[in-house]
N, CA, C and O atoms as a Tripos MOL2 file, in Angstrom:
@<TRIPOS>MOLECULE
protein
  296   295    74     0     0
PROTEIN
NO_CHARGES

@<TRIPOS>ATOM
      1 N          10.7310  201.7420  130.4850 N.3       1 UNK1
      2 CA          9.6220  202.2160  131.2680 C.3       1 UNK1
      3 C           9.5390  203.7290  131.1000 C.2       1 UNK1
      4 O          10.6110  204.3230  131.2170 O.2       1 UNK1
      5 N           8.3160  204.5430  130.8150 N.am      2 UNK2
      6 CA          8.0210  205.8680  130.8420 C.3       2 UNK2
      7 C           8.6250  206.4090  132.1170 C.2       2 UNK2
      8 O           8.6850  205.8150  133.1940 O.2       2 UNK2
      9 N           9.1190  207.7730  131.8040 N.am      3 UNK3
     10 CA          9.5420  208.3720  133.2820 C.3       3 UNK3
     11 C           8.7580  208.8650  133.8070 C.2       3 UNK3
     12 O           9.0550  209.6200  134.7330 O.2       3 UNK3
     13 N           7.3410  208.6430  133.4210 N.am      4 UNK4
     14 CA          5.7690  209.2890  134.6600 C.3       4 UNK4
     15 C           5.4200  207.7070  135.2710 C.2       4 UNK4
     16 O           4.2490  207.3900  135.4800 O.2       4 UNK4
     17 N           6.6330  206.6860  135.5540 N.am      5 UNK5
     18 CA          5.9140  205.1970  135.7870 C.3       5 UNK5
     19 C           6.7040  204.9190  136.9670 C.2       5 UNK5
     20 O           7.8270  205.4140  137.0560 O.2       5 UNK5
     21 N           6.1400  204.0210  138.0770 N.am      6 UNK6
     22 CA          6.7090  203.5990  139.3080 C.3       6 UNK6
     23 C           6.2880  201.7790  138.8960 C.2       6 UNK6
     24 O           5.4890  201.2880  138.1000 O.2       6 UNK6
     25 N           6.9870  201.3490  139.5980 N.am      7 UNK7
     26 CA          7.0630  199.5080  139.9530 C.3       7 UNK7
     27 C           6.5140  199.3500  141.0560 C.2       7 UNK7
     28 O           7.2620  199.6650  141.9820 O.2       7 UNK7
     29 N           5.4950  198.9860  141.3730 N.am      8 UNK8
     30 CA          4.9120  198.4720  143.0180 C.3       8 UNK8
     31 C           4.9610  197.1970  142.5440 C.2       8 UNK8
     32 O           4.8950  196.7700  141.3910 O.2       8 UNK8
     33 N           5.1200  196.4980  143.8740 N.am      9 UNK9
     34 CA          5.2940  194.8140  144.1030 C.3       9 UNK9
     35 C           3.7250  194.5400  144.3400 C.2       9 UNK9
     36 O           3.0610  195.2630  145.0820 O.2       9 UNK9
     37 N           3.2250  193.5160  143.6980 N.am     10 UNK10
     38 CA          1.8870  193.0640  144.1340 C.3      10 UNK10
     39 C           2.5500  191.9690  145.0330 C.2      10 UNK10
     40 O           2.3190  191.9880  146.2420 O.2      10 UNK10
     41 N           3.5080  190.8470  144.3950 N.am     11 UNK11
     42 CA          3.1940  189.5820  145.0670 C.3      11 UNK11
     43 C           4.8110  189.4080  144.7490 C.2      11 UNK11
     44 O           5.4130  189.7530  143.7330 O.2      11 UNK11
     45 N           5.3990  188.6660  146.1200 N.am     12 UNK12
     46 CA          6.6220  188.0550  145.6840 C.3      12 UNK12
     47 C           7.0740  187.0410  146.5990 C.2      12 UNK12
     48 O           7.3340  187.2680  147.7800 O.2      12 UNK12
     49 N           7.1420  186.2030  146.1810 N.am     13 UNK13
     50 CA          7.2350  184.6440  146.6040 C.3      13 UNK13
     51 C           8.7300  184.1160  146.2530 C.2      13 UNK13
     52 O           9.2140  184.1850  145.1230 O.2      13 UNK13
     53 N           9.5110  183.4780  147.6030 N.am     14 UNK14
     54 CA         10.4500  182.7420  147.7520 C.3      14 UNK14
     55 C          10.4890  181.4930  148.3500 C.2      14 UNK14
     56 O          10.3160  181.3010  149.5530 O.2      14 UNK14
     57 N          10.7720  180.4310  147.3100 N.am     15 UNK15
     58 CA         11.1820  178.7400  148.2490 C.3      15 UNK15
     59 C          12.3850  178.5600  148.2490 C.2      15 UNK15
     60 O          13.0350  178.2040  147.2660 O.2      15 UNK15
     61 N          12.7750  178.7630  149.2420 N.am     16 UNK16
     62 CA         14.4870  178.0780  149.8270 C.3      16 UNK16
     63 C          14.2370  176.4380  149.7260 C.2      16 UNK16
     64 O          13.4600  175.7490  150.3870 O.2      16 UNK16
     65 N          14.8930  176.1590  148.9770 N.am     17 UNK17
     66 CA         14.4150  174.5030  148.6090 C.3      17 UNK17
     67 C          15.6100  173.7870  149.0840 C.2      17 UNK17
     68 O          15.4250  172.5810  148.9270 O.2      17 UNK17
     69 N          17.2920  174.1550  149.8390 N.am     18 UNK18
     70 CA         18.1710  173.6760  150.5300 C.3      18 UNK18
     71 C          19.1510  174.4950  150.4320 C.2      18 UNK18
     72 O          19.1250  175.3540  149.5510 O.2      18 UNK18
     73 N          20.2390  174.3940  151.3380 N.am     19 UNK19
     74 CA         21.4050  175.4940  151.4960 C.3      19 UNK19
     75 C          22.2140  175.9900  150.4840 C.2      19 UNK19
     76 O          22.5270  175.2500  149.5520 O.2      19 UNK19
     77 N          22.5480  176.9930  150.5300 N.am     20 UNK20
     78 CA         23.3550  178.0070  149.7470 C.3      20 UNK20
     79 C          24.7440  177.2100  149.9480 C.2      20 UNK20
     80 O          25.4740  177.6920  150.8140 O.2      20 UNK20
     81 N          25.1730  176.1750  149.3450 N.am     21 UNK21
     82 CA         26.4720  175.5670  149.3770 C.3      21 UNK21
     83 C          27.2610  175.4710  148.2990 C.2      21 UNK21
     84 O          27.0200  174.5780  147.4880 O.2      21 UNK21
     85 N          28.1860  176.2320  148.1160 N.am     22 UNK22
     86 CA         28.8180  175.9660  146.6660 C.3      22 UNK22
     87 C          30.3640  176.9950  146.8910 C.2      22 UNK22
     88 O          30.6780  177.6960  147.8530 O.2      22 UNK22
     89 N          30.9780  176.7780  145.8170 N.am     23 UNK23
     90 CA         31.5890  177.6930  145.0090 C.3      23 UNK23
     91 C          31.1080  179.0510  144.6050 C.2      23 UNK23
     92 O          31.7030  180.0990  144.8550 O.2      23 UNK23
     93 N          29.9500  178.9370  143.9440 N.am     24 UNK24
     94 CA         29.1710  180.4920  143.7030 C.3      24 UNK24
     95 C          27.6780  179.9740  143.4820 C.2      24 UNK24
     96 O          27.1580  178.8710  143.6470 O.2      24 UNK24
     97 N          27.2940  180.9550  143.1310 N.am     25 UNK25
     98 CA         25.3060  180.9610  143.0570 C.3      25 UNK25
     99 C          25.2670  181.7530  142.1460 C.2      25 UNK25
    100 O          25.7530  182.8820  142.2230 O.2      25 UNK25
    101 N          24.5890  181.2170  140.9760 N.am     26 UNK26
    102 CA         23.8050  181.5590  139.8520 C.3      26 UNK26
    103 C          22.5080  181.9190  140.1670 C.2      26 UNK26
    104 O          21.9980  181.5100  141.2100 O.2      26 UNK26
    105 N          21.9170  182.6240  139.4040 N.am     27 UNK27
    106 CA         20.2860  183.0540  139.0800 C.3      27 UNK27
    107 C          20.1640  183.6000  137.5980 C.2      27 UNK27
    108 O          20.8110  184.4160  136.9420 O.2      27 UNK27
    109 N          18.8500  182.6480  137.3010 N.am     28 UNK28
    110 CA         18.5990  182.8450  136.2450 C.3      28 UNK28
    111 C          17.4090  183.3140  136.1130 C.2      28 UNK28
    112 O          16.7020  182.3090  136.1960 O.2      28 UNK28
    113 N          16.3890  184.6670  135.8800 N.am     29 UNK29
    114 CA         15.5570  185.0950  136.0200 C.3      29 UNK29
    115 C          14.8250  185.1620  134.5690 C.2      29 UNK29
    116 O          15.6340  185.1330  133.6420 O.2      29 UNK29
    117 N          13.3060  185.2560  134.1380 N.am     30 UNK30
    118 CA         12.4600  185.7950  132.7850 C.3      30 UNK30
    119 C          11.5070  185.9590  133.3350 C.2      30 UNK30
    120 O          10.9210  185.4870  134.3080 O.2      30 UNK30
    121 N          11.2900  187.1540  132.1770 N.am     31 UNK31
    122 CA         10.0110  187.6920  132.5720 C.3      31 UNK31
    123 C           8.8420  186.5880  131.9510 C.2      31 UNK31
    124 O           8.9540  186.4510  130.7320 O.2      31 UNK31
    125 N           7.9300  185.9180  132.4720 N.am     32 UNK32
    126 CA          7.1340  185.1820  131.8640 C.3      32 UNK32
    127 C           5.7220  185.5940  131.3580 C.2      32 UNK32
    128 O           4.9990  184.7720  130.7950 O.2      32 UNK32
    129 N           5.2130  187.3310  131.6430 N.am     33 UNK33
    130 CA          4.3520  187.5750  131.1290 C.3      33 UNK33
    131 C           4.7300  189.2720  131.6990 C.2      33 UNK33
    132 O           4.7810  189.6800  132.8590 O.2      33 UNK33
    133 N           4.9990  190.1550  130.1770 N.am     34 UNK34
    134 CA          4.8510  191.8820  130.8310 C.3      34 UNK34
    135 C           3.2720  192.2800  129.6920 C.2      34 UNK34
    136 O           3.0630  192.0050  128.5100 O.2      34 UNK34
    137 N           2.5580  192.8990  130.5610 N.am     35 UNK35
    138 CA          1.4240  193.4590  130.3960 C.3      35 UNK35
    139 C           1.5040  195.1470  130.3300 C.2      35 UNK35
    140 O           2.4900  195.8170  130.6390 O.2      35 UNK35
    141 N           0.5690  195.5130  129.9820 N.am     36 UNK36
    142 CA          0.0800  197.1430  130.1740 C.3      36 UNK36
    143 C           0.5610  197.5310  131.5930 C.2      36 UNK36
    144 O           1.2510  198.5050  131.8940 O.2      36 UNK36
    145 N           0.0120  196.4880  132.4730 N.am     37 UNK37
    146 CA         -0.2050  196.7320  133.8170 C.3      37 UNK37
    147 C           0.9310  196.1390  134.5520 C.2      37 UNK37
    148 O           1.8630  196.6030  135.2090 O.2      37 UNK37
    149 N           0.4280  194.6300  134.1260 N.am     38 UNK38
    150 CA          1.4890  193.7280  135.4020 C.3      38 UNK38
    151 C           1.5630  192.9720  135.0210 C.2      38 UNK38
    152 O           0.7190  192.2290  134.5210 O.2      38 UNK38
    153 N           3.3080  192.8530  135.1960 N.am     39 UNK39
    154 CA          4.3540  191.8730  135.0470 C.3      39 UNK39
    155 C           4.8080  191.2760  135.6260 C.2      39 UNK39
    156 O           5.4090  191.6920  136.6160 O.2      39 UNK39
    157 N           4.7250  189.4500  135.1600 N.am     40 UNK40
    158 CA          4.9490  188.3220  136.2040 C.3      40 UNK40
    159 C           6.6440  187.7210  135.4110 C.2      40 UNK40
    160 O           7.0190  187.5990  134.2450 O.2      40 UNK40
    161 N           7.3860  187.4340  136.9490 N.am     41 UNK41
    162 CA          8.8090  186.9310  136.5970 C.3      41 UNK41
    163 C           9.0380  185.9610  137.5770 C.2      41 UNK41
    164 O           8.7240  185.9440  138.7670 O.2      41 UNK41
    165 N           9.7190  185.0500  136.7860 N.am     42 UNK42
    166 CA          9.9450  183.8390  137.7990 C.3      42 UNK42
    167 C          11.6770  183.6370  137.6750 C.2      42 UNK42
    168 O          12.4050  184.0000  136.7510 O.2      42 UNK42
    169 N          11.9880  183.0340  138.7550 N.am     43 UNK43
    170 CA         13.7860  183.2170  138.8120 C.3      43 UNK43
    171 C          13.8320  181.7540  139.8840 C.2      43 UNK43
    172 O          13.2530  181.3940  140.9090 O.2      43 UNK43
    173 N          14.8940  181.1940  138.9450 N.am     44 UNK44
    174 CA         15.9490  179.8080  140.0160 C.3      44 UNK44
    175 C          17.0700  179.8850  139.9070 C.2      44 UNK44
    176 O          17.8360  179.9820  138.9490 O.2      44 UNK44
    177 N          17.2180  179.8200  141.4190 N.am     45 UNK45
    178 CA         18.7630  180.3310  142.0910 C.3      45 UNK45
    179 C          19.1000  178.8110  142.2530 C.2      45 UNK45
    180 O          18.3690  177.9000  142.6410 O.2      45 UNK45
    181 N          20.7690  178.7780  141.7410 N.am     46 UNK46
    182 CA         21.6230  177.2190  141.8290 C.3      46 UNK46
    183 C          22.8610  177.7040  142.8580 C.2      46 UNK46
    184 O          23.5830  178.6910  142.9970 O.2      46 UNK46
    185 N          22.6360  176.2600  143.5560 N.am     47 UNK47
    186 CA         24.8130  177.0810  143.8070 C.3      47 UNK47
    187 C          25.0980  175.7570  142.9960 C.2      47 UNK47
    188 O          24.6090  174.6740  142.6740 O.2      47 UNK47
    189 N          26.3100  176.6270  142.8710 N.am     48 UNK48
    190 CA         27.7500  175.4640  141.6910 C.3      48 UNK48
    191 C          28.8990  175.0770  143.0520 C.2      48 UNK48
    192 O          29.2500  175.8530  143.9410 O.2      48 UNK48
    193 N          29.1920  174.0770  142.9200 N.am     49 UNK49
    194 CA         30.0940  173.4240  142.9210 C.3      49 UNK49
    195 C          31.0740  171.6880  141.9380 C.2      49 UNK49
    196 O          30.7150  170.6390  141.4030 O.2      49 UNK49
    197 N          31.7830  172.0860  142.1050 N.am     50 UNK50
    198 CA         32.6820  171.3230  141.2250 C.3      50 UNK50
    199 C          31.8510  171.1210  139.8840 C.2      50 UNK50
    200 O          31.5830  170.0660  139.3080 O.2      50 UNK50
    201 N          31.5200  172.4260  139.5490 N.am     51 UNK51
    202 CA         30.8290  172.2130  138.1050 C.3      51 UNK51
    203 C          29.5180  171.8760  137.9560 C.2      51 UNK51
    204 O          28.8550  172.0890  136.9410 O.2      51 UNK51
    205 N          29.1420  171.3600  138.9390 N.am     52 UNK52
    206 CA         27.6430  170.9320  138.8470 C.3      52 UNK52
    207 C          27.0220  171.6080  139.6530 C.2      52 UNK52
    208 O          27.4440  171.7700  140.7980 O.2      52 UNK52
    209 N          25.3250  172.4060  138.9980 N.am     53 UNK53
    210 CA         24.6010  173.1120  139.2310 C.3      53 UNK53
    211 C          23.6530  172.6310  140.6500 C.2      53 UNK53
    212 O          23.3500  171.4830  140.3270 O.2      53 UNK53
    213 N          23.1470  172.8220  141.7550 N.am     54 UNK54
    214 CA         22.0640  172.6580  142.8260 C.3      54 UNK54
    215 C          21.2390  173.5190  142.6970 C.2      54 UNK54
    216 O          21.6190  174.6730  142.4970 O.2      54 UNK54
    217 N          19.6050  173.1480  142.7870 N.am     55 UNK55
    218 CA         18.8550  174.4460  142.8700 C.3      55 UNK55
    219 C          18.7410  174.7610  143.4710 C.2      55 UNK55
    220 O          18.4130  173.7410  144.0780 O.2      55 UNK55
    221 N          18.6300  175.8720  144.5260 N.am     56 UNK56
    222 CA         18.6200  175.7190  145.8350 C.3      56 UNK56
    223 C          16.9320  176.4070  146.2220 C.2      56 UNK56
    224 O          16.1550  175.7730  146.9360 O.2      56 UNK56
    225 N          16.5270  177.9400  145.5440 N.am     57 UNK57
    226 CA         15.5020  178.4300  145.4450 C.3      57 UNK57
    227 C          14.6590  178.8150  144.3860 C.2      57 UNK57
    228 O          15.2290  178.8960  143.2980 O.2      57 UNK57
    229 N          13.4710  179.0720  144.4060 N.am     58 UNK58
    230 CA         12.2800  179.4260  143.1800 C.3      58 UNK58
    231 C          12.2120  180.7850  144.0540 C.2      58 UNK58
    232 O          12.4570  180.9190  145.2530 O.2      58 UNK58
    233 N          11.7530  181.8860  142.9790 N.am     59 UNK59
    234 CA         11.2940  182.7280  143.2490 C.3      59 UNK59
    235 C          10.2730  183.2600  141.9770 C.2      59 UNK59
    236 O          10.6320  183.0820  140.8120 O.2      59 UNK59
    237 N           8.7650  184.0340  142.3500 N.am     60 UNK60
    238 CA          8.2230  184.3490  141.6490 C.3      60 UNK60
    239 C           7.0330  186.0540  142.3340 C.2      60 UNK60
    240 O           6.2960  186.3060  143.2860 O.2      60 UNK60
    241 N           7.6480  186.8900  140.8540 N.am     61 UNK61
    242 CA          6.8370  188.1730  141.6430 C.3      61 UNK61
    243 C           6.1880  188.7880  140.4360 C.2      61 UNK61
    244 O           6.4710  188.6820  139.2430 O.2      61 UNK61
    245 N           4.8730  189.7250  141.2990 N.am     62 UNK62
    246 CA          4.0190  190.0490  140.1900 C.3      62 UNK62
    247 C           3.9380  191.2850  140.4940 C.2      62 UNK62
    248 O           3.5420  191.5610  141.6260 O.2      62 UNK62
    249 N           4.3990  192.6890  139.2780 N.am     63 UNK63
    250 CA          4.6630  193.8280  139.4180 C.3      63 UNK63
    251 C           3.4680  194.8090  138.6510 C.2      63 UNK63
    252 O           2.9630  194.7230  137.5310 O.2      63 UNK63
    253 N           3.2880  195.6310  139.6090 N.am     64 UNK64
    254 CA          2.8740  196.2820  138.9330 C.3      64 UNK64
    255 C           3.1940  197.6940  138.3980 C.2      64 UNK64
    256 O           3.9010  198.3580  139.1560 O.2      64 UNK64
    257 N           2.7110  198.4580  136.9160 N.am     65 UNK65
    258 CA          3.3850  199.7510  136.4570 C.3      65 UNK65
    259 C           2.1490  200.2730  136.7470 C.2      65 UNK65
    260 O           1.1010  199.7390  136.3850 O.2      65 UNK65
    261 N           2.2580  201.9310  137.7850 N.am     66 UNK66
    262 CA          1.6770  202.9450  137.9180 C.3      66 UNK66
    263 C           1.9580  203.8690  137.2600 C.2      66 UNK66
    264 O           3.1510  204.1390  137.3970 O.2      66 UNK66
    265 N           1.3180  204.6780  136.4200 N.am     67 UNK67
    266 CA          1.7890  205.7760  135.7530 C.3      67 UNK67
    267 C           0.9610  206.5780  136.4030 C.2      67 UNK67
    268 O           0.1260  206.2420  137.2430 O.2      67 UNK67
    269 N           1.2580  207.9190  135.9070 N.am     68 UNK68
    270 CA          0.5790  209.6800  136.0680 C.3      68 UNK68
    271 C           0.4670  209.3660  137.3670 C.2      68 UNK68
    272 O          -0.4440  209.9980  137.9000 O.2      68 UNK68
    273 N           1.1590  208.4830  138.2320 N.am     69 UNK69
    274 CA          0.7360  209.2180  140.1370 C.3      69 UNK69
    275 C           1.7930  209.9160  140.8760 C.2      69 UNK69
    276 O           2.8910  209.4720  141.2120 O.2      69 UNK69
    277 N           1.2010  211.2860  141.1110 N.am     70 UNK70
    278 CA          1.9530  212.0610  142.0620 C.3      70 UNK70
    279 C           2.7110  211.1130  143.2680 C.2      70 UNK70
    280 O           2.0450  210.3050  143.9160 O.2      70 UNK70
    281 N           4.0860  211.2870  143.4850 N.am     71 UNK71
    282 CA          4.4670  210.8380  144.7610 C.3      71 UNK71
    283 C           4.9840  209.4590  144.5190 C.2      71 UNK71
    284 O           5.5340  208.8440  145.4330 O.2      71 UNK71
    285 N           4.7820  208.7690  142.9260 N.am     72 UNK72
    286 CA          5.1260  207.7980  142.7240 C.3      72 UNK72
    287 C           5.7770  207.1590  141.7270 C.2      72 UNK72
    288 O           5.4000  206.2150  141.0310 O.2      72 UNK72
    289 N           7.5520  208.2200  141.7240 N.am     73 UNK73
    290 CA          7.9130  208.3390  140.0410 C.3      73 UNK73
    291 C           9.2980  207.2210  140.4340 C.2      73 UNK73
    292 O           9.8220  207.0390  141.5330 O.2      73 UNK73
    293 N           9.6080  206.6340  139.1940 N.am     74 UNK74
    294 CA         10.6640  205.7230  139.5800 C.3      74 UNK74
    295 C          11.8310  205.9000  139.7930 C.2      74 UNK74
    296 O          12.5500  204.9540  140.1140 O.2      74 UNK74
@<TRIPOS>BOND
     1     1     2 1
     2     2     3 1
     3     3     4 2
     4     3     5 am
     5     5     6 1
     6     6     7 1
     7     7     8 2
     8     7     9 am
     9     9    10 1
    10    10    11 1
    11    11    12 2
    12    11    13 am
    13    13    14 1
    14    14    15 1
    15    15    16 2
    16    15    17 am
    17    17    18 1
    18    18    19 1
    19    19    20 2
    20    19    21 am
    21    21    22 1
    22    22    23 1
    23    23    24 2
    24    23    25 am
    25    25    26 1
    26    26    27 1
    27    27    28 2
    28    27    29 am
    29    29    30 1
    30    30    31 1
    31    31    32 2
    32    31    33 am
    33    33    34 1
    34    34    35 1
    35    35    36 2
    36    35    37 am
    37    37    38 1
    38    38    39 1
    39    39    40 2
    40    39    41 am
    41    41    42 1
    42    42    43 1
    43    43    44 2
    44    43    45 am
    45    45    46 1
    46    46    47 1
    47    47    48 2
    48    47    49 am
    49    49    50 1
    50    50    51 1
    51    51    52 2
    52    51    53 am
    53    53    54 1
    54    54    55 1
    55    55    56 2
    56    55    57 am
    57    57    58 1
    58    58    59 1
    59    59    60 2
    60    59    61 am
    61    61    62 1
    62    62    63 1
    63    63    64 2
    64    63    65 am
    65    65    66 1
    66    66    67 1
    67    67    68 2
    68    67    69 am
    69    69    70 1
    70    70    71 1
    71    71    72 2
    72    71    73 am
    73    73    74 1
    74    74    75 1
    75    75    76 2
    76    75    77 am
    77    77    78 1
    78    78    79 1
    79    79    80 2
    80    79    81 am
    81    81    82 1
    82    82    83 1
    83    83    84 2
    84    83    85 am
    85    85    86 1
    86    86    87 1
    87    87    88 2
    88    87    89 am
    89    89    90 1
    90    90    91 1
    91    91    92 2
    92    91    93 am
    93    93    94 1
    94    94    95 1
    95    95    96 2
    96    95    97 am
    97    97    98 1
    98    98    99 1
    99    99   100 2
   100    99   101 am
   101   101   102 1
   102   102   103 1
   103   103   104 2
   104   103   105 am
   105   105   106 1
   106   106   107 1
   107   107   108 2
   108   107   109 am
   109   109   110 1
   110   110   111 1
   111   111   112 2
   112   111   113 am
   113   113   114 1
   114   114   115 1
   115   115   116 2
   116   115   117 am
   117   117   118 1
   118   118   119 1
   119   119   120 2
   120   119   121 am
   121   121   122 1
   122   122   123 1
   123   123   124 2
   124   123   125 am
   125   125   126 1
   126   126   127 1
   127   127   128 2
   128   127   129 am
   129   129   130 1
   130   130   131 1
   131   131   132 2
   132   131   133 am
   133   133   134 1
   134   134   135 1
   135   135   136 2
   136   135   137 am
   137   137   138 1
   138   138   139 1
   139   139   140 2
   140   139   141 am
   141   141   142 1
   142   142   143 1
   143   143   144 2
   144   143   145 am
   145   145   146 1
   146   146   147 1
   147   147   148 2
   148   147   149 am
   149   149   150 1
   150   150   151 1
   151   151   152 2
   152   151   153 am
   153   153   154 1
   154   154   155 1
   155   155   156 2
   156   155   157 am
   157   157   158 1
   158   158   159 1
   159   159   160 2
   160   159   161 am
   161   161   162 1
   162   162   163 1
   163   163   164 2
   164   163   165 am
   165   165   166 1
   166   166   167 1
   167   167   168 2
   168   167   169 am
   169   169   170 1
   170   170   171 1
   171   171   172 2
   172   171   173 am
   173   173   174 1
   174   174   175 1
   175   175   176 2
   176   175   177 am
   177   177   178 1
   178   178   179 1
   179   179   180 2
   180   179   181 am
   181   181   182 1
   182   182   183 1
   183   183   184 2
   184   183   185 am
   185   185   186 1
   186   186   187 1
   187   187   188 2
   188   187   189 am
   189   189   190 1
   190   190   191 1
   191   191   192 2
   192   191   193 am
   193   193   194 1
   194   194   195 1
   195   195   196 2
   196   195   197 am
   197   197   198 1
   198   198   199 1
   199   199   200 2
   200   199   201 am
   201   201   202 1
   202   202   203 1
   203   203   204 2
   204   203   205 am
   205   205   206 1
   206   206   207 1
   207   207   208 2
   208   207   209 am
   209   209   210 1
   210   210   211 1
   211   211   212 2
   212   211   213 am
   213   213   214 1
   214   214   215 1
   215   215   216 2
   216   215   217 am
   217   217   218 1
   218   218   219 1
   219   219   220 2
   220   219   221 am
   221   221   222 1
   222   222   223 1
   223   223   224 2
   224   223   225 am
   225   225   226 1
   226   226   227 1
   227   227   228 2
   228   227   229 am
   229   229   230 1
   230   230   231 1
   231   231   232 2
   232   231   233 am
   233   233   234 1
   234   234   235 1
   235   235   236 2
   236   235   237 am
   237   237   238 1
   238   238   239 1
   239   239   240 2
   240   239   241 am
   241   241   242 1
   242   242   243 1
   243   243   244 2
   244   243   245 am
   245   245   246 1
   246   246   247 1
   247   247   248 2
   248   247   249 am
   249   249   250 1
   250   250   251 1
   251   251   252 2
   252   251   253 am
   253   253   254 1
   254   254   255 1
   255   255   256 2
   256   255   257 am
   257   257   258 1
   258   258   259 1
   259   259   260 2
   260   259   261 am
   261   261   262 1
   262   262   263 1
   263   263   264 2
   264   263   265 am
   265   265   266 1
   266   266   267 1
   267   267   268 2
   268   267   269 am
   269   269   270 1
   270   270   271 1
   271   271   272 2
   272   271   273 am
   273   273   274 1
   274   274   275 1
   275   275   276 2
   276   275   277 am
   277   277   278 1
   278   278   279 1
   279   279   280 2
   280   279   281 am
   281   281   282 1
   282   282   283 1
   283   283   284 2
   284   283   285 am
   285   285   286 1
   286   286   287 1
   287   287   288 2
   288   287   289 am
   289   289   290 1
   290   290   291 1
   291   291   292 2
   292   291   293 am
   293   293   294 1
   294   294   295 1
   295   295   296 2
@<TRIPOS>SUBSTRUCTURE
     1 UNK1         2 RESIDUE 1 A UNK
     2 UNK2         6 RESIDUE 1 A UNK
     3 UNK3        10 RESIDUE 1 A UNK
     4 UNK4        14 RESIDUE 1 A UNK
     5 UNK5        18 RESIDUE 1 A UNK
     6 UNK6        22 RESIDUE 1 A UNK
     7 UNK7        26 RESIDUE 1 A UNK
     8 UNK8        30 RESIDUE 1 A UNK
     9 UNK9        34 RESIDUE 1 A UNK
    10 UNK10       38 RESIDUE 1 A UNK
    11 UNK11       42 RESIDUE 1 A UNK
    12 UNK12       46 RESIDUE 1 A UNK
    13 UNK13       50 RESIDUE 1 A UNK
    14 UNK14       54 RESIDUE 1 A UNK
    15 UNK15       58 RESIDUE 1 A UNK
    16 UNK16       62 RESIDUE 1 A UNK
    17 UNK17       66 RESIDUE 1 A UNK
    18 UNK18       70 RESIDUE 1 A UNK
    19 UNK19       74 RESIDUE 1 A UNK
    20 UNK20       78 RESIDUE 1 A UNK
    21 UNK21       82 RESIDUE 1 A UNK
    22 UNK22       86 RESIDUE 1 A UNK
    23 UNK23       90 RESIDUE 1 A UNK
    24 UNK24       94 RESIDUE 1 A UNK
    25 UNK25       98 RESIDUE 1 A UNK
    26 UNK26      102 RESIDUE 1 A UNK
    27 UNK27      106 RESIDUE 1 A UNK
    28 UNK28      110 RESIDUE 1 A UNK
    29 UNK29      114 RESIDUE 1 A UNK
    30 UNK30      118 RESIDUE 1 A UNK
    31 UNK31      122 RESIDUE 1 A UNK
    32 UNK32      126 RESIDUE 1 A UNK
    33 UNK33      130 RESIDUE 1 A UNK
    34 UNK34      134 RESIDUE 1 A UNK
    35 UNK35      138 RESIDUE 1 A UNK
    36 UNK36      142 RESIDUE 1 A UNK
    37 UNK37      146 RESIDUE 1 A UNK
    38 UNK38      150 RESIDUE 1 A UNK
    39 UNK39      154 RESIDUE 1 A UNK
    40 UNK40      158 RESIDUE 1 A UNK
    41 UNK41      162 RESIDUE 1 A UNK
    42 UNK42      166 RESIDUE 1 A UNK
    43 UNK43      170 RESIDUE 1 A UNK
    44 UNK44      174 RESIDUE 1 A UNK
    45 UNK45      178 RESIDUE 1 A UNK
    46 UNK46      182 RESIDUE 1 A UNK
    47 UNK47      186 RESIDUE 1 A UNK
    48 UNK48      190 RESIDUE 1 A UNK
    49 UNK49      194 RESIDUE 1 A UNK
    50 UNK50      198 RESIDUE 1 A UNK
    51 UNK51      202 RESIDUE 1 A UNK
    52 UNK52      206 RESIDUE 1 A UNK
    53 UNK53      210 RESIDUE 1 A UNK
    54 UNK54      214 RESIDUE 1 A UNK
    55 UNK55      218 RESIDUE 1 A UNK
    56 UNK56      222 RESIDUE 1 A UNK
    57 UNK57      226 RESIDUE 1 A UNK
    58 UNK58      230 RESIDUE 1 A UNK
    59 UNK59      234 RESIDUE 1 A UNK
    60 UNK60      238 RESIDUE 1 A UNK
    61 UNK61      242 RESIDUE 1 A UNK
    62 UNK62      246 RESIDUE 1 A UNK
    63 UNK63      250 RESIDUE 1 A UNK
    64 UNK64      254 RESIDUE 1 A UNK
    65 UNK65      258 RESIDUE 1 A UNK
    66 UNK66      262 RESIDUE 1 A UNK
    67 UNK67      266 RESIDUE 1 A UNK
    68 UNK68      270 RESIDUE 1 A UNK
    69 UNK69      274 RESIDUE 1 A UNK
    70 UNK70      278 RESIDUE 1 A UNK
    71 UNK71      282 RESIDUE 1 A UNK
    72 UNK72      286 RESIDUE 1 A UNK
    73 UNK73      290 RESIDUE 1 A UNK
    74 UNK74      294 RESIDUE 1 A UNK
């Protein structure tokens, strides 16, 4: 990212789809579309136990890059 550029959040969306139960919690995040402007990423969070993956949440956010604004450097 240019250092005259800031990240504002347009949109960011979380489904808790069942409990955080495990051993540990993975997330696996991609960017599924970066633009000039704005960039959409979607991410699913698992917990593990005994080896086997649960999904537990979706998450999806749409960013946007501001450049040249005073007051708004990253």
């Amino acid at each position: 990212m240019p250092a005259d550029a800031a990240v504002l959040t347009v949109e960011y969306k979380v489904n808790f789809l069942s409990p955080a139960q495990g051993d540990r919690i993975v997330a696996r995040a991609r960017v599924t579309k970066h633009g000039r402007t704005v960039t959409v990423s979607t991410c699913h969070v698992f917990a593990v136990a005994d080896r086997q993956e649960r999904i537990i949440a979706t998450m999806l956010s749409t960013l946007m890059t501001v450049r040249d604004r005073e007051g708004l450097r990253g």
